[in-house]
C-alpha positions as CSV (number, residue, x, y, z in Angstrom):
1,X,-26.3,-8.5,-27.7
2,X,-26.3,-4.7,-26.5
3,X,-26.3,-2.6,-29.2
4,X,-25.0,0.6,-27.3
5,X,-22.6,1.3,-24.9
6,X,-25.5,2.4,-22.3
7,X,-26.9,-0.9,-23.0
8,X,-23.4,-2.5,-22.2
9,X,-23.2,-0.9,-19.3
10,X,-26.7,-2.1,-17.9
11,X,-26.2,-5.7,-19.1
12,X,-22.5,-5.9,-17.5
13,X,-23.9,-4.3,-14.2
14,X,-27.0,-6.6,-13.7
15,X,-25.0,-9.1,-14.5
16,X,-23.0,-9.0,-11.2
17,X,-25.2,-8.2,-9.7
18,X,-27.4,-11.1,-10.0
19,X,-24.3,-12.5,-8.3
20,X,-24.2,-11.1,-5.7
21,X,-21.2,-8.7,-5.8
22,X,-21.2,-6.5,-3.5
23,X,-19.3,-4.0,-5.5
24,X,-21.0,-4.3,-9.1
25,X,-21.8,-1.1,-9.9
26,X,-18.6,0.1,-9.7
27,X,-16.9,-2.8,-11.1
28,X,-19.1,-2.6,-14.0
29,X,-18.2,0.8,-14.9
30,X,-14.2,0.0,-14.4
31,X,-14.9,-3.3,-16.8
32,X,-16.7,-1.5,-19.4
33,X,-14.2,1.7,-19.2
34,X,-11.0,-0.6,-19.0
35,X,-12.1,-3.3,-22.0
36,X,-14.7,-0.8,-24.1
37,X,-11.7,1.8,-24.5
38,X,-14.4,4.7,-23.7
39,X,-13.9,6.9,-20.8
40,X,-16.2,8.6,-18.0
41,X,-17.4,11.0,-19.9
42,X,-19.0,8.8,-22.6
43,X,-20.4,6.3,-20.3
44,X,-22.5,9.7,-19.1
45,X,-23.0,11.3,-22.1
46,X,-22.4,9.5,-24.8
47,X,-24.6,6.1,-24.0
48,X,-25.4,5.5,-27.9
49,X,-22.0,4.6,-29.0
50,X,-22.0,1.7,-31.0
51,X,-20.8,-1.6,-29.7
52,X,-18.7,-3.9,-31.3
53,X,-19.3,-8.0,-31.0
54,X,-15.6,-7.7,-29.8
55,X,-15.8,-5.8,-26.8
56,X,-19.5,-7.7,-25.9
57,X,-17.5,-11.0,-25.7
58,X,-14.5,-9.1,-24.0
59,X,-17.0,-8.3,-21.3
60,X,-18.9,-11.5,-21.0
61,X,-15.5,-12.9,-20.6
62,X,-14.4,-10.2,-17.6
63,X,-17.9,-11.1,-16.5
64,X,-17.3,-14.8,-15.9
65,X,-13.6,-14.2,-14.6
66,X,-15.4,-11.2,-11.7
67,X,-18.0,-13.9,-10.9
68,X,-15.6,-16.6,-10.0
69,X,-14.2,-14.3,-7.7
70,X,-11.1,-12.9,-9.5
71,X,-10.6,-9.0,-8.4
72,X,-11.5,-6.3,-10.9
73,X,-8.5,-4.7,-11.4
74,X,-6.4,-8.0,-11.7
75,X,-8.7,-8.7,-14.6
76,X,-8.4,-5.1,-15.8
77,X,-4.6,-5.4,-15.3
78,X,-3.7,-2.1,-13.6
79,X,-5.2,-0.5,-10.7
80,X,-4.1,3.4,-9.9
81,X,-2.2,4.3,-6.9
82,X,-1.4,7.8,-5.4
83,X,-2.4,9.0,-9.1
84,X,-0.4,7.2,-10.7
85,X,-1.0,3.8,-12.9
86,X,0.1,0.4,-12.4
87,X,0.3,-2.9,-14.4
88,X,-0.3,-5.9,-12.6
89,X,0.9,-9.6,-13.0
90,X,1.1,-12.8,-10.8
91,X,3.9,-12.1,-8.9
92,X,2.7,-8.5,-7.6
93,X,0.5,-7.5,-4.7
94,X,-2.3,-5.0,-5.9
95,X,-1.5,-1.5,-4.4
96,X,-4.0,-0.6,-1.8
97,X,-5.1,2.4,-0.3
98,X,-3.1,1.8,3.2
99,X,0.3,2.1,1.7
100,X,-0.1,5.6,1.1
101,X,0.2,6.1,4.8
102,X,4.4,5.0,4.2
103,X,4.0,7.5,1.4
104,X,2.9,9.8,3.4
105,X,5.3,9.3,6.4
106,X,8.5,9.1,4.4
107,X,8.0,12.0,1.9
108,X,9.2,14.9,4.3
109,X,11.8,12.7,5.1
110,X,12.8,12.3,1.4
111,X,12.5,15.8,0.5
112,X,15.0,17.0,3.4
113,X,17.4,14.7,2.4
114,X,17.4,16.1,-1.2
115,X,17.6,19.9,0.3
116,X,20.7,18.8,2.5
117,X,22.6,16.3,-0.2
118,X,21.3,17.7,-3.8
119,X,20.1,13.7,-3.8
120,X,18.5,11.0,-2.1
121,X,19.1,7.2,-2.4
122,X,16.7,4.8,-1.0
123,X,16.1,0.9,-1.4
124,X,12.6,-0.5,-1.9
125,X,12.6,-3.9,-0.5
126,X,10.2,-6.6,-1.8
127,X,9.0,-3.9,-3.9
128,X,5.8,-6.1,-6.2
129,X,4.4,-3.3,-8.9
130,X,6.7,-1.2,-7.4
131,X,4.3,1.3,-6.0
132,X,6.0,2.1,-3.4
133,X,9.4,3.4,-4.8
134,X,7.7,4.7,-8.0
135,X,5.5,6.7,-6.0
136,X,8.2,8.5,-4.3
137,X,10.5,8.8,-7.3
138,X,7.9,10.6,-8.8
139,X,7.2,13.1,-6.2
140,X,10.7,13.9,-5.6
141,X,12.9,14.2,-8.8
142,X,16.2,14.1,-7.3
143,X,16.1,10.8,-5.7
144,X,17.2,7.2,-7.2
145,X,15.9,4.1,-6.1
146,X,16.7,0.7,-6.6
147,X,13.7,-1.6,-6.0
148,X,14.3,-5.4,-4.6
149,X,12.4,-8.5,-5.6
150,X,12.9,-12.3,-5.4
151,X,9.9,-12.9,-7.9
152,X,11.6,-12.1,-11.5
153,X,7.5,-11.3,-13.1
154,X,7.5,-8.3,-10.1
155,X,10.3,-6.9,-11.4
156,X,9.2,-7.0,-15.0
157,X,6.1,-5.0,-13.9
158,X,8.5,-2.5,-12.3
159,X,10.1,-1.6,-15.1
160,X,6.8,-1.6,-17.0
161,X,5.9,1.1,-14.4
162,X,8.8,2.7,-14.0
163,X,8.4,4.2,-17.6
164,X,5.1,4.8,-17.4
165,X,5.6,7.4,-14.6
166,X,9.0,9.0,-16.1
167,X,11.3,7.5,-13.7
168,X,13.2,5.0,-15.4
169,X,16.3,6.5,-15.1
170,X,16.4,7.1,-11.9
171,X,15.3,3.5,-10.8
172,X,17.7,-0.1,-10.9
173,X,15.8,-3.4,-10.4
174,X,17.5,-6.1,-8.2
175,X,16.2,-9.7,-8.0
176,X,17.5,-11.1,-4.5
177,X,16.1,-13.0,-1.9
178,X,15.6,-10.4,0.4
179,X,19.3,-8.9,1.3
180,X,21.2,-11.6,0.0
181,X,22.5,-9.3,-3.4
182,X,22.1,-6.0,-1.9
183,X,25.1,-3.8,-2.2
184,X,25.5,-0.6,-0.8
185,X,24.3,2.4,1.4
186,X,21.0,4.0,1.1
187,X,19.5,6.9,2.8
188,X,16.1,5.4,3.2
189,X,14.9,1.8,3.6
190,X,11.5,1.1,2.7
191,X,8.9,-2.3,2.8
192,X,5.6,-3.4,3.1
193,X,6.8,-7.1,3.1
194,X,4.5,-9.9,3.9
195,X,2.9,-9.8,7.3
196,X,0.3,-12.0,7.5
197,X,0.4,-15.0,9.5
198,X,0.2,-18.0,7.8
199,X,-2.5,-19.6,9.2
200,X,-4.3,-16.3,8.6
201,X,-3.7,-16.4,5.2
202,X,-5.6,-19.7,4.5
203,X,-8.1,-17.9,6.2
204,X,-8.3,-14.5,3.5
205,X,-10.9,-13.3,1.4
206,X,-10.9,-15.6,-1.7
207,X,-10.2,-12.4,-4.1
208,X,-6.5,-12.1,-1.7
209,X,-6.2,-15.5,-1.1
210,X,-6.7,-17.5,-4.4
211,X,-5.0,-14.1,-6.7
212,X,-2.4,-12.5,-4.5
213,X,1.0,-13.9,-4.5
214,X,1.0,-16.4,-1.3
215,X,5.0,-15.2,-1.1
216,X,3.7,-11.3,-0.7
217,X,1.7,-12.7,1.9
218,X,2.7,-14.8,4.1
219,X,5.0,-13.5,6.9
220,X,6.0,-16.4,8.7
221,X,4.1,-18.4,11.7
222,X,3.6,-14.6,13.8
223,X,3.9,-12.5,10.6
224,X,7.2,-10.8,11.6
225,X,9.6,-13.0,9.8
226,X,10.6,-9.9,7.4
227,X,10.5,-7.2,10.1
228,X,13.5,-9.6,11.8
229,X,15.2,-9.4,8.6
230,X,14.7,-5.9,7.8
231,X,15.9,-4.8,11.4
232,X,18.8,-7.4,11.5
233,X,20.3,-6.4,7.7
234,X,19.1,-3.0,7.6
235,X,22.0,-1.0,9.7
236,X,24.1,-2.5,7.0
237,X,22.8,-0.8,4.1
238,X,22.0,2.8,5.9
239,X,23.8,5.7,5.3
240,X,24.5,8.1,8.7
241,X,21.0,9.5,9.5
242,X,19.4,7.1,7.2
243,X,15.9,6.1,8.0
244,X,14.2,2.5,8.0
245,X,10.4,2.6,7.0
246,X,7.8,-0.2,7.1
247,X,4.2,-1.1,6.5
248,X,2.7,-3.0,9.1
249,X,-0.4,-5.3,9.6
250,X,-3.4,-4.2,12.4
251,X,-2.1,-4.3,15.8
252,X,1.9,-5.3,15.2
253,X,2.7,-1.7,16.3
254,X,4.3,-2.8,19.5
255,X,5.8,-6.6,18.2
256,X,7.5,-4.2,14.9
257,X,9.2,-1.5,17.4
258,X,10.7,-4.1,20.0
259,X,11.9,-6.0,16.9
260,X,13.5,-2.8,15.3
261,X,14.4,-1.6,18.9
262,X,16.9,-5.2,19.3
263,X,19.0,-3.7,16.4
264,X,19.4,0.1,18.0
265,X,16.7,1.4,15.7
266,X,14.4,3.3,17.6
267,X,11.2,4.5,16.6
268,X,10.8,7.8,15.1
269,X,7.4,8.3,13.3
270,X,4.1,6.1,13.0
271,X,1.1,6.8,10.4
272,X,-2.5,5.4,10.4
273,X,-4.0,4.3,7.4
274,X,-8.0,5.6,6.1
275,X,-9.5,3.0,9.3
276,X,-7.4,4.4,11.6
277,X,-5.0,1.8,12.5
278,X,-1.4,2.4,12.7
279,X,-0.2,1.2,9.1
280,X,3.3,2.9,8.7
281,X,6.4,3.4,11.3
282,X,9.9,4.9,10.6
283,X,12.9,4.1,12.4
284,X,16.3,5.6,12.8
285,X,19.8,4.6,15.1
C-alpha cells in the first residue's frame, strides 16, 4: 500500500495507465485531489503526507470504476464550469466546455436588460446541473431565473448548486415536461436540449453513452425534436424584445434557424465553441 501521498499518486497514475486511458495523468491527479482531500499544492510540494488505508481503498475503488469506462468527474461527482462548481447525479449532463459559447453569447444580452429594467427574468429550459442558468445568475446579480426539468434528480442537483454559487434566491425550480407547466413571460429563453440523433447516440463514446442521461441526449430521429418545441412554445413565454437562445450540435446551424425562422424568430447572434463550430445562436421576433 503507498505509504505517501507521492506514492499515491504514482500508483493511481500507472495504474490507468496500464489501461490504456488516454487521459491518466490528469485523471489521476483529479482522483487523488478529489478523494485524498489534498489540494495542488501538496500533491507538488508536500508528496510525504501520510496516507490513510481509507483513502488507498477510496482510490482503488475510483480506479476500477475509471477503468470500466465511467468518466472522472462522474466518479468524482462535480466537475467545474465557467469557475464555478457543480454536483453531478444520473439525471444531469456533465457541463462541457462548448456551453460557454451560450454563456458567452447571452451575457451582453443579459446585462442590457438589467441596465434598461433594474431586472432580468429568464427561463432555463431542460436545465440538468443547472449550469447554464447558475452561470448567468452569478454573473449578473439582478436577474432571476427559474430553471425547467422533467428529471426530478436534475433538479435536486440544481438546487444543490444553486447554493453553492449564492444564487438561491434568485432561482425557482420547475419539474415539467418541457412547456407543459410553464407559466409566464421571461426576457430570455435559454437550452442546450438534446440534439443528438438517436441513432447517433447508440453510436457515442461509451463514457457519454453508458453514463449520460439517454433523455439529455437524444433529440429525436434528426436531432431537432426540442428546437421544434422551443421555436413553437417559445413566443408564448417572451416578453417584448425578449430573446430565444440555444446550444446546437455540429453542422445544425442552418436546420436550427429555418426551424426558429417558421415561428417569426429570426436569427440574431451565433457563437462558435473552442473547435470552431458554431455551438450557440440567439433569436429574437
Amino acid at each position: 500500500m503507498p505509504a505517501t501521498l507521492g506514492q499515491l499518486m504514482t500508483y493511481v497514475r500507472l495504474a490507468l495507465r496500464s489501461a490504456d486511458i488516454a487521459s491518466a495523468d490528469m485523471d489521476a491527479r483529479l482522483l487523488v485531489q478529489a478523494l485524498s482531500g489534498c489540494d495542488l499544492t501538496d500533491l507538488v510540494i508536500r508528496q510525504d503526507l501520510p496516507v490513510s488505508a481509507e483513502i488507498y481503498e477510496r482510490l482503488n475503488h475510483a480506479i476500477m470504476r475509471r477503468v470500466a469506462g465511467e468518466p472522472v468527474h462522474r466518479i468524482i461527482g462535480e466537475r467545474e464550469f465557467y469557475g464555478l462548481i457543480f454536483t453531478l447525479n444520473a439525471d444531469t449532463l456533465e457541463p462541457r466546455p462548448d456551453t460557454e459559447a451560450l454563456i458567452g453569447l447571452v451575457l451582453p444580452f443579459l446585462r442590457d436588460k438589467v441596465s434598461e429594467n433594474t431586472f432580468a427574468d429568464l427561463l432555463d429550459m431542460g436545465t440538468g446541473s443547472g449550469a447554464i442558468v447558475v452561470t448567468l445568475l452569478h454573473e449578473v446579480p439582478q436577474s432571476r431565473g427559474v430553471a425547467v426539468d422533467i428529471a426530478h434528480g436534475a433538479l435536486e442537483a440544481v438546487r444543490i448548486n444553486a447554493s453553492r454559487a449564492g444564487v438561491s434566491s434568485r432561482l425557482a425550480t420547475l419539474q415539467s415536461d418541457w412547456f407543459r407547466a410553464v407559466r409566464g413571460k421571461y426576457d430570455l429563453i435559454v437550452s442546450n436540449p438534446p440534439y443528438i440523433p438517436a441513432k447517433v447516440v447508440l453510436e457515442l463514446d461509451k463514457g457519454v453513452k453508458d453514463y449520460d442521461p439517454r433523455i439529455a441526449l437524444d433529440g429525436g430521429e434528426d436531432g431537432l425534436n426540442f428546437y421544434r418545441s422551443l421555436a413553437q412554445y417559445s413566443g408564448g413565454h417572451l416578453r417584448e424584445n425578449g430573446m430565444v437562445a440555444v446550444e446546437i450540435g455540429a453542422g445544425q446551424a442552418d436546420d436550427v434557424e429555418a426551424i426558429f425562422a417558421e415561428h417569426a424568430l429570426r436569427l440574431t447572434g451565433t457563437a462558435d465553441d473552442l473547435g470552431g463550430h458554431k455551438r450557440a445562436l440567439s433569436f429574437q421576433r
